[in-house]
KOLTOR-173594 format. One record per residue (C-alpha): residue number from 1; x, z, y. Coordinates in nm, 2 decimals, decimal comma, m for minus. Each point is the difference from the previous one (the first is absolute). Layout:
residues N
NODE  zanu      xx      zz      yy
NODE   NUM       X       Z       Y
...
***
This chain:
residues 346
NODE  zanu      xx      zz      yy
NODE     1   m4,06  m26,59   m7,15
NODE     2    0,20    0,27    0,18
NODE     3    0,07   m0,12    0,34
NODE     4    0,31    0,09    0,20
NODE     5    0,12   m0,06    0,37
NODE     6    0,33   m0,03    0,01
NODE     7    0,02    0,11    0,35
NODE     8   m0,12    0,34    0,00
NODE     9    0,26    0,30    0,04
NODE    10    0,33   m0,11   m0,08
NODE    11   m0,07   m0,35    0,02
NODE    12    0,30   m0,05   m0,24
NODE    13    0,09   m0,15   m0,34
NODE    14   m0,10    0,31   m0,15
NODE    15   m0,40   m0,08    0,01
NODE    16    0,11   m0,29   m0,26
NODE    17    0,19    0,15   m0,18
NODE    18   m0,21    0,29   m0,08
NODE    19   m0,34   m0,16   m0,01
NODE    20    0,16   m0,28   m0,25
NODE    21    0,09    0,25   m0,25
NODE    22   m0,36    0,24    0,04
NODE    23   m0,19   m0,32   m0,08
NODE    24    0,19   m0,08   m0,26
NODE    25    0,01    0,38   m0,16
NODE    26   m0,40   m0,02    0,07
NODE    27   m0,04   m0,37   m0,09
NODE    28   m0,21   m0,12    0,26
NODE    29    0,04   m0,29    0,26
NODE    30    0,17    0,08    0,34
NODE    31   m0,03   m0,17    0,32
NODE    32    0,27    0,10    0,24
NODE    33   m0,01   m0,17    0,38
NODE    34    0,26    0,03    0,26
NODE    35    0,27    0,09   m0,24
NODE    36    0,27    0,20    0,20
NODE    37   m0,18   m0,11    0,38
NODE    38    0,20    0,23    0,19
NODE    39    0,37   m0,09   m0,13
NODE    40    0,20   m0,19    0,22
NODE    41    0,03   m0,32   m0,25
NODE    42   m0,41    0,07   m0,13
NODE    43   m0,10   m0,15   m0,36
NODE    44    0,20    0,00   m0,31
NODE    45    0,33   m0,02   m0,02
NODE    46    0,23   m0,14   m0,33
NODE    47    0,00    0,36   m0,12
NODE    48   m0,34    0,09    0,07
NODE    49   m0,09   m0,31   m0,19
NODE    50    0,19    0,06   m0,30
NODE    51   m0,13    0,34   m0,01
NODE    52   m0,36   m0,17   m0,02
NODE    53    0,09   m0,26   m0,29
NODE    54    0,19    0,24   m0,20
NODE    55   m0,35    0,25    0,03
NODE    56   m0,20   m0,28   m0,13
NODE    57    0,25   m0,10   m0,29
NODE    58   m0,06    0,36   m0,10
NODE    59   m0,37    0,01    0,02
NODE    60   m0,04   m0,37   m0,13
NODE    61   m0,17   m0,08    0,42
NODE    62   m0,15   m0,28    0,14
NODE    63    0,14    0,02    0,36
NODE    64   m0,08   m0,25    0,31
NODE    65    0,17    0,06    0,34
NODE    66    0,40    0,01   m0,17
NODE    67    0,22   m0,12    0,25
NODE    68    0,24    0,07    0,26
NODE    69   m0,17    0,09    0,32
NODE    70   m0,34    0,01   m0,16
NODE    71   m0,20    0,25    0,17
NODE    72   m0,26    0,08   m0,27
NODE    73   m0,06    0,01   m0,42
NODE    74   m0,25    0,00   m0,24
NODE    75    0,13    0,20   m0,27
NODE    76   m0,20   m0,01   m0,33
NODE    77    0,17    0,24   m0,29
NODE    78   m0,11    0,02   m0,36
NODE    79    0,18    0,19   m0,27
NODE    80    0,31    0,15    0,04
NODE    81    0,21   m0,12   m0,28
NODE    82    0,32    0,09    0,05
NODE    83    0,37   m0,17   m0,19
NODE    84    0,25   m0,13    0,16
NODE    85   m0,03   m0,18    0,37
NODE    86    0,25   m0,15    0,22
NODE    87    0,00   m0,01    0,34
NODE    88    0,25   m0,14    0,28
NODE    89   m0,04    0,07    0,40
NODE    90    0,28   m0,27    0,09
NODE    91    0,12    0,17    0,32
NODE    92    0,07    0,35    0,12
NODE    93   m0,34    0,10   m0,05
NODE    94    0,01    0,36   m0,15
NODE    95   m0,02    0,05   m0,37
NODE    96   m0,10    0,36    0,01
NODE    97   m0,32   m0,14    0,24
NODE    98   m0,11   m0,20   m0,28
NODE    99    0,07    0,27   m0,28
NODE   100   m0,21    0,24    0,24
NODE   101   m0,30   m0,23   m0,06
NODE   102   m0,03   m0,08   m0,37
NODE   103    0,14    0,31   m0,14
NODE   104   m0,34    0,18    0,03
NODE   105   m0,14   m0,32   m0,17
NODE   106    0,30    0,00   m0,22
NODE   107   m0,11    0,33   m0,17
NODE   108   m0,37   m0,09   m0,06
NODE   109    0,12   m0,28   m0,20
NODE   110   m0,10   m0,07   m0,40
NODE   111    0,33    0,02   m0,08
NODE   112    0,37    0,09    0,15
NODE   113    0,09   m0,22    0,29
NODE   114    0,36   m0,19    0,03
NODE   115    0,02   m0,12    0,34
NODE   116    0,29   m0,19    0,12
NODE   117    0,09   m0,05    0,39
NODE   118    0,23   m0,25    0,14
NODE   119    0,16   m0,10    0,33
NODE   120   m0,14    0,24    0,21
NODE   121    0,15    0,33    0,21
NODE   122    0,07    0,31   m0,21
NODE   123    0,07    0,22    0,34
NODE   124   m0,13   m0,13    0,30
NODE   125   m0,22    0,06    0,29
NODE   126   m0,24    0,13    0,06
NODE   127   m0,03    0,10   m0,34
NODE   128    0,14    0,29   m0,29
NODE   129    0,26   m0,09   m0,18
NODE   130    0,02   m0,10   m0,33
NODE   131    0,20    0,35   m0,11
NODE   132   m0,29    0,19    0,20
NODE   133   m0,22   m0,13   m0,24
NODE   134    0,19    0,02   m0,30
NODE   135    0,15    0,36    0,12
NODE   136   m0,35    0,18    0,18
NODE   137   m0,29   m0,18   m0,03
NODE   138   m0,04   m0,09   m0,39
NODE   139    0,15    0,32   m0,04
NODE   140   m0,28    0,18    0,23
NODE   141   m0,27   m0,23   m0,17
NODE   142    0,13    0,09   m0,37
NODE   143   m0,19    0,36    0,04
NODE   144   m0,31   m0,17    0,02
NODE   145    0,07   m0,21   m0,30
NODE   146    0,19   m0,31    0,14
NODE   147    0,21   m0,13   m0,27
NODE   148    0,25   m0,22    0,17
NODE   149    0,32   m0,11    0,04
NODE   150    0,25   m0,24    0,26
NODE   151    0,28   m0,19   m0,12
NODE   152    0,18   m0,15    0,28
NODE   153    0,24   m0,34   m0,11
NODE   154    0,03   m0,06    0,36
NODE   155    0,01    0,14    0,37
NODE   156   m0,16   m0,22    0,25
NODE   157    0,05   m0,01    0,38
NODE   158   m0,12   m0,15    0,29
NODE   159    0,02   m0,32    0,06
NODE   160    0,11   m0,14   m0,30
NODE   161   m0,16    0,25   m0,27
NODE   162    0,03   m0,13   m0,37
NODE   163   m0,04    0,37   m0,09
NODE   164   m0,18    0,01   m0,40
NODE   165   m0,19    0,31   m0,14
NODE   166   m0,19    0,02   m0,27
NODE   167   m0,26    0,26   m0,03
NODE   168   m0,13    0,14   m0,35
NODE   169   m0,33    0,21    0,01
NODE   170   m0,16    0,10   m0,31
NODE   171   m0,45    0,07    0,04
NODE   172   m0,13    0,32    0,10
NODE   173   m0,38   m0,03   m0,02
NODE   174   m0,05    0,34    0,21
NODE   175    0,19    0,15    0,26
NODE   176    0,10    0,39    0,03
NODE   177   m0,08    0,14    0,39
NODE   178    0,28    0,18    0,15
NODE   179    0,00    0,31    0,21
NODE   180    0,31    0,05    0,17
NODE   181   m0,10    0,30    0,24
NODE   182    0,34    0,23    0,03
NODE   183    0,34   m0,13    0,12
NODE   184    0,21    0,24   m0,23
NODE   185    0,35    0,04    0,03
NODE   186    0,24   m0,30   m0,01
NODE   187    0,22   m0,07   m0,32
NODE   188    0,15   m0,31    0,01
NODE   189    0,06   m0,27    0,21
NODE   190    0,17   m0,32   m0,10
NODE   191   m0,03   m0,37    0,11
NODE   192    0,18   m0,36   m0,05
NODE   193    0,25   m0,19    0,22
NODE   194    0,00   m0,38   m0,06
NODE   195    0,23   m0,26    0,14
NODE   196    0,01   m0,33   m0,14
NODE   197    0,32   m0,18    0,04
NODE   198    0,08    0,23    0,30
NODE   199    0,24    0,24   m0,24
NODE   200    0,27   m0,14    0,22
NODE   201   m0,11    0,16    0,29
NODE   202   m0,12    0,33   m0,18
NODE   203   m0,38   m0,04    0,14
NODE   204   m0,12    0,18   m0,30
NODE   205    0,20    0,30    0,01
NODE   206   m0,01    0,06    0,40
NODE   207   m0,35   m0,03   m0,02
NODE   208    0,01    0,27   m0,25
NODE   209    0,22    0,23    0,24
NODE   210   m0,16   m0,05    0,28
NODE   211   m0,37    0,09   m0,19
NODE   212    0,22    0,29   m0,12
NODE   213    0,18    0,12    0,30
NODE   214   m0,39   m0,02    0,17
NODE   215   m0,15    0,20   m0,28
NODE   216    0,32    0,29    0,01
NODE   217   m0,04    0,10    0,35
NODE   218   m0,40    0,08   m0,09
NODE   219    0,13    0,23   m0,29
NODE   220   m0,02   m0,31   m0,29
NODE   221    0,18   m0,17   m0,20
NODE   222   m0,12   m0,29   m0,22
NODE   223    0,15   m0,22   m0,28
NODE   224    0,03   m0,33    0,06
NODE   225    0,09   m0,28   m0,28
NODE   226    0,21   m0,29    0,16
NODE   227   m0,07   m0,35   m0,07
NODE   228    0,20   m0,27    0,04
NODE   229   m0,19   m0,26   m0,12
NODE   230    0,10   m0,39   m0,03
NODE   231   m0,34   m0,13   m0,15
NODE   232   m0,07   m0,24    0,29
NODE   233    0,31   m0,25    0,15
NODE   234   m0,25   m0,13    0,21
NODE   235   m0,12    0,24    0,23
NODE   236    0,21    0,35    0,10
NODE   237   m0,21    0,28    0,10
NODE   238   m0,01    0,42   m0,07
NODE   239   m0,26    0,24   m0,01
NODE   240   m0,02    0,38   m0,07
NODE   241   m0,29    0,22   m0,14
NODE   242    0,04    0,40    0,03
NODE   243   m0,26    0,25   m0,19
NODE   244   m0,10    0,36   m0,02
NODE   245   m0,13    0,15   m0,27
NODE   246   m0,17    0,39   m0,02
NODE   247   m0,15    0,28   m0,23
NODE   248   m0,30   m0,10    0,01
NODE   249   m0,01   m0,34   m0,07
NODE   250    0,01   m0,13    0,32
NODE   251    0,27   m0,35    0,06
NODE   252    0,07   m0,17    0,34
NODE   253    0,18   m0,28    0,06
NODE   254    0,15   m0,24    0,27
NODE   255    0,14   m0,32    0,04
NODE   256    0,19   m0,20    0,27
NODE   257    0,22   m0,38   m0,01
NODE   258    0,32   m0,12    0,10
NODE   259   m0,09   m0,28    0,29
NODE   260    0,22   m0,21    0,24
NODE   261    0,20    0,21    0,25
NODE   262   m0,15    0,34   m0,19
NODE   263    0,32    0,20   m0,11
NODE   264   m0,07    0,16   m0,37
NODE   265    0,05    0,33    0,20
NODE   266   m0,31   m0,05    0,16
NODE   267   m0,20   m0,13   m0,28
NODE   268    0,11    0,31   m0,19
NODE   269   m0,06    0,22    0,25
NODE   270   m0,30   m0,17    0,07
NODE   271   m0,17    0,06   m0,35
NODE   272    0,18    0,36    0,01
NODE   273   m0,22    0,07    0,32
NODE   274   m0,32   m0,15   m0,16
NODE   275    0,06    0,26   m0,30
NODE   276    0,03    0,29    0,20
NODE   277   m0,30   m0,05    0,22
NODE   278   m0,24    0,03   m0,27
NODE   279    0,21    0,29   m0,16
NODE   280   m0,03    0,17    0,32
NODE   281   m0,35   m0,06    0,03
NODE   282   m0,05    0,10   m0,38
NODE   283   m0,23   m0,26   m0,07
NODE   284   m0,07   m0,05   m0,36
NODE   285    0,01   m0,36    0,04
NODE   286    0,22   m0,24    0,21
NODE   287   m0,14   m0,25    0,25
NODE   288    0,04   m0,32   m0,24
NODE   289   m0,19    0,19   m0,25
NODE   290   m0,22    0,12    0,17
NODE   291   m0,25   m0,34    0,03
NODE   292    0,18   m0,13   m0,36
NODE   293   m0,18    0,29   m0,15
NODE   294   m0,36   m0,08    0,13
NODE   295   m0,12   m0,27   m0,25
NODE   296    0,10    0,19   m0,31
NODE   297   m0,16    0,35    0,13
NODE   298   m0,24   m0,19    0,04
NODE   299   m0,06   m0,14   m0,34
NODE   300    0,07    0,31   m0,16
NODE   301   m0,22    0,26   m0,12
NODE   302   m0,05    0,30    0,15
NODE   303    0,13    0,13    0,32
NODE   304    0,35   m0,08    0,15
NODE   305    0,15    0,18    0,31
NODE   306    0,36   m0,03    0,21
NODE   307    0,14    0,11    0,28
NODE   308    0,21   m0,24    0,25
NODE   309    0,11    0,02    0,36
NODE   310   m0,19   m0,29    0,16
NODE   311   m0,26   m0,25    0,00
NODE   312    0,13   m0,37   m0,03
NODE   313   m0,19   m0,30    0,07
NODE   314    0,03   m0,12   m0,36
NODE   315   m0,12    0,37   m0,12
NODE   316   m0,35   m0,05    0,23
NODE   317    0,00   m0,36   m0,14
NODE   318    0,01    0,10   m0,40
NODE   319   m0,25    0,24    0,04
NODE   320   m0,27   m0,18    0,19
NODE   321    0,05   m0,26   m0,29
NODE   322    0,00    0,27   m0,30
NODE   323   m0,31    0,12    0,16
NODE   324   m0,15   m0,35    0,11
NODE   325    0,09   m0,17   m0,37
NODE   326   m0,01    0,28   m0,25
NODE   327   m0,27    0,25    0,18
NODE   328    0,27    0,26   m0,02
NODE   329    0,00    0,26    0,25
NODE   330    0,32    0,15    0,17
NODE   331    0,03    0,28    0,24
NODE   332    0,29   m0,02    0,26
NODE   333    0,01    0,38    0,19
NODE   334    0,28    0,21    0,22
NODE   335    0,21    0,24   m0,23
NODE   336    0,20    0,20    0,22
NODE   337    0,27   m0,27    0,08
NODE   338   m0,09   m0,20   m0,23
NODE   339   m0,30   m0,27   m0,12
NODE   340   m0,18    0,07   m0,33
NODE   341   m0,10   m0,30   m0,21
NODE   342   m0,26    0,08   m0,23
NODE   343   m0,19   m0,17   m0,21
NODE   344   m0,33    0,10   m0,11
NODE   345   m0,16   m0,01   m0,34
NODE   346   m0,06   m0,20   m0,22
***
């Protein structure tokens, strides 16, 4: 059985999140204690929990421990079938959270996975947004193999959420490593603007101006879809995502959210600023990626390396569980001003 404390490193919902979908990928029972110990509200929360149930609906799991506030689960996975799975969070728990756990499950399935999410957050806190996914991340992971793709029916904010995504992945048994070692020269950079019933107010196209205005004074300029989406009469929110993109393969990306008393000048700006730090720093990865990209370097064959400008909680976190779970073994050194992530064979 492997045996986790959730209170080492980050302490947060990551630990579960991560360790869920290793054992299920390895199919052998977990035991995780003190799930996220050194968060202010500690145990699971509704989204953390759906995350859990929709794992073991995926992996066919016997699973003790599954409520709200629970601070530890037995997790006992068997084969990973795959089809199509439904999920709902029921608050403004983040979607892309729960996506972040079972897609590495997902893609180990039997068969193609269909998984359907209801009421929950497409862009909140403490969290990427839906379009960073859809727009970096599967987009990053496709070069190792990933096939997968987002469609969003609709945006979810906090408090209310009701966002609904559904998630298509089709099985790929091994995993390509990645070597992203050169920065390269920039050739594009584009990014989405999303308002939803907020068109009266032109959130969606400020925040685009603003991101732009930002990105002119450093010497860029990027192109920016507008969406004025009216998916969700419930709950009015906006979000923007930016990316990069160079010649030699390399793709950034950043994120921020329209909040209460947060002008869409400053949440464009805001993801505008994000976006230039780590072209400045010429990482080869962004910061989000950074600790997303652990787990599948780590199942992979063969060595992975990337270069990114700092060391996150969550990136320390991922690897002391690839290594502690999988045996897989990562170097983290000083590369002028930059970190190098490599993974060693196999």
């Amino acid at each position: 059985m492997i045996e986790i404390d959730g209170s080492k490193k980050s302490g947060s919902g990551t630990i579960l999140r991560l360790s869920v979908a290793l054992a299920g990928i390895l199919r052998e029972p977990l035991h995780i204690h003190h799930i996220r110990e050194k968060r202010p509200n500690p145990g699971l929360r509704p989204q953390h929990l759906e995350a859990v149930l929709t794992a073991a609906k995926l992996c066919n799991a016997d699973v003790e421990g599954t409520m709200v506030g629970s601070r530890e689960l037995w997790f006992n996975p068997r084969k990973i079938i795959g089809g199509e799975i439904q999920a709902e969070i029921g608050t403004a728990g983040s979607i892309p959270m729960l996506i972040m756990t079972v897609l590495p499950l997902c893609i180990f399935a039997e068969k193609p996975v269909k998984l359907n999410i209801k009421k929950g957050g497409t862009d909140v806190r403490n969290s990427p947004t839906i379009n960073y996914l859809q727009y970096v991340m599967l987009r990053v992971l496709s070069r190792m193999g990933v096939k997968a793709y987002l469609t969003v029916h609709k945006y979810g904010y906090y408090p209310k959420g009701m966002g609904e995504v559904t998630l298509n992945v089709e099985p790929c048994p091994e995993l390509k490593p990645i070597r992203l070692e050169e920065f390269g020269k920039i050739t594009k950079l584009g990014g989405i603007s999303v308002c939803t019933f907020l068109a009266d107010r032109k959130v969606a196209e400020r925040q685009a101006k603003a991101a732009n205005n930002y990105l002119r004074v450093k010497g860029f300029e990027a192109n920016i879809r507008i969406v004025n989406d009216r998916s969700n009469p419930l709950q009015k929110g906006s979000s923007i995502v930016l990316w990069a993109e160079t010649d030699k393969n390399v793709l950034l990306g950043s994120d921020a959210i329209g909040e209460i008393r947060k002008t869409s000048e400053s949440v464009g700006q805001e993801a505008a600023e994000k976006l230039f730090r780590e072209i400045e720093a010429q990482a080869t990865v962004d910061i989000h990626m950074a600790d997303i990209l652990v787990p599948y370097v780590a199942l992979a064959k063969g060595e992975s390396v990337y270069l990114i400008r700092e060391i996150s909680d969550h990136l320390e976190t991922n690897i002391w569980l690839a290594e502690t779970i999988l045996g897989a073994e990562f170097e983290v050194k000083k590369k002028g001003k930059l970190y190098q992530i490599e993974k060693k064979h196999p």
